[in-house]
C-alpha positions in Angstrom: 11.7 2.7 -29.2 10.0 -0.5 -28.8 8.4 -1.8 -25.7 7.9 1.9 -24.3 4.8 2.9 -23.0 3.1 5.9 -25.1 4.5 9.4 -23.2 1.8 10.5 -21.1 0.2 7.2 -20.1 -0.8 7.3 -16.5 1.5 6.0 -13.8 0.2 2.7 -12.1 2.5 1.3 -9.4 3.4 -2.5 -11.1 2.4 -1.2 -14.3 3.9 2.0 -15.8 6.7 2.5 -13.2 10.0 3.2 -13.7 11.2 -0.4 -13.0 8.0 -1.8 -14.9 9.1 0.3 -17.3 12.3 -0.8 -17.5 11.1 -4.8 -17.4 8.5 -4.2 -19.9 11.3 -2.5 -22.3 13.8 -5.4 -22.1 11.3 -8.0 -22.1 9.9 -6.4 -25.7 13.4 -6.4 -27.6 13.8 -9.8 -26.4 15.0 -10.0 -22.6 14.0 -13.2 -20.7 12.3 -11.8 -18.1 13.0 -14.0 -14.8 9.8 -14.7 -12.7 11.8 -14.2 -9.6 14.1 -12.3 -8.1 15.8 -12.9 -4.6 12.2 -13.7 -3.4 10.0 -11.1 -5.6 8.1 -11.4 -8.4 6.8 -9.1 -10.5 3.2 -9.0 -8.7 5.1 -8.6 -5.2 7.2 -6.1 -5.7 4.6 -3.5 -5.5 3.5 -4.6 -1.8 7.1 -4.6 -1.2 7.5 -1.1 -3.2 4.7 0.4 -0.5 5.8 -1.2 2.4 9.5 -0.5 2.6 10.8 1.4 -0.8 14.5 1.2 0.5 14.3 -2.3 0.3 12.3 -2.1 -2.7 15.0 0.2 -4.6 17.7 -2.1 -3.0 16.4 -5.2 -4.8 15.3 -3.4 -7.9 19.2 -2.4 -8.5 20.8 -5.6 -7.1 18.5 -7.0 -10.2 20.0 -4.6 -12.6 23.5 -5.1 -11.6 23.4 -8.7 -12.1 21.4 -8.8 -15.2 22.8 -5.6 -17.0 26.3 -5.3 -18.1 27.1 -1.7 -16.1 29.3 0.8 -19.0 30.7 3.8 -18.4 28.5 7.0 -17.9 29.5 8.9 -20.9 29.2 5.4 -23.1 25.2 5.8 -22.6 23.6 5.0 -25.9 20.2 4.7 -26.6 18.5 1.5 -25.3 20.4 1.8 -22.3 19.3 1.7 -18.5 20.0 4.4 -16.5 19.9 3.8 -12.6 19.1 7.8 -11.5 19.6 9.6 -8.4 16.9 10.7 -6.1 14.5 9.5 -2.9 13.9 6.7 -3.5 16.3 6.5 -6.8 14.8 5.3 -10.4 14.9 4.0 -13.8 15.1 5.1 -17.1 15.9 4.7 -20.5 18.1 6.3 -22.5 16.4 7.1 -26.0 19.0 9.0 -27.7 19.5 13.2 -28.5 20.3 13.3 -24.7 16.3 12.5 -23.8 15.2 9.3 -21.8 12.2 8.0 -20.6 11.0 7.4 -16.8 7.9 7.6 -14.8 7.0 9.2 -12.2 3.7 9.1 -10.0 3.0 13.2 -10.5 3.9 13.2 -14.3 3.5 8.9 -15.7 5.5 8.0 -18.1 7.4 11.3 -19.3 10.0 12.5 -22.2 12.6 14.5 -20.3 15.9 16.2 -20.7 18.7 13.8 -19.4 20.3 16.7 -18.1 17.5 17.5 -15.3 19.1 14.2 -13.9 21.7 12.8 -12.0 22.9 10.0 -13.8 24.6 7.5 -11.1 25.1 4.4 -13.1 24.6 3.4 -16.8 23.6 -0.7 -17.8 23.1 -2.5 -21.0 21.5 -5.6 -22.3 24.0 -7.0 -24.9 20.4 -7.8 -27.1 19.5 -4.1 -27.3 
């Protein structure tokens, strides 16, 4: 899919995680990207992300819900955004024969099984 990192490219905090991921995605099949967000920008939120990631998370999905259109779980298609749960929780996208892309610090940017996941909330840009 376009505007995804190559699987296996090294996790960098700002860079090639989930919600750069995510940002980088949209913004490459034609997403406006806005330079702020309730106070963060793209360059902050990593300081933010390392000094409190509950805030950090809270902010990253108060931006998807109010940019996203949220659909019902079992309407996930590929291009969509899927919020996922975990500690802190995370972003991927759905790329279709029930496989998305995320990243995680241990791993980077990874191919995985949809079901090793817990799928908490589904989103879609109308322009993907």
């Amino acid at each position: 899919m376009d505007g995804l990192p190559r699987i296996g490219t090294k996790y960098a905090l700002g860079e090639t995680d989930c919600f750069a991921l995510v940002l980088n995605y949209l913004k490459a099949n034609g997403y406006i990207v806005p330079s702020e967000f309730n106070g963060a920008t793209r360059e902050n939120y990593s300081e933010l992300f390392l000094a409190d990631k509950r805030r950090a998370t809270t902010l990253m999905e108060r931006f998807i819900e109010s940019e996203l259109r949220e659909v019902r779980k079992h309407e996930a298609r590929p291009g969509d955004v899927l919020l996922l749960r975990g500690n802190p929780k995370f972003l991927a996208v759905e790329v279709g024969n029930a496989k998305i892309v995320t990243a995680c610090p241990e791993m980077g940017v990874i191919l995985d099984n949809k079901i090793n996941y817990e799928v908490e909330r589904v989103f879609r840009w109308e322009g993907t």
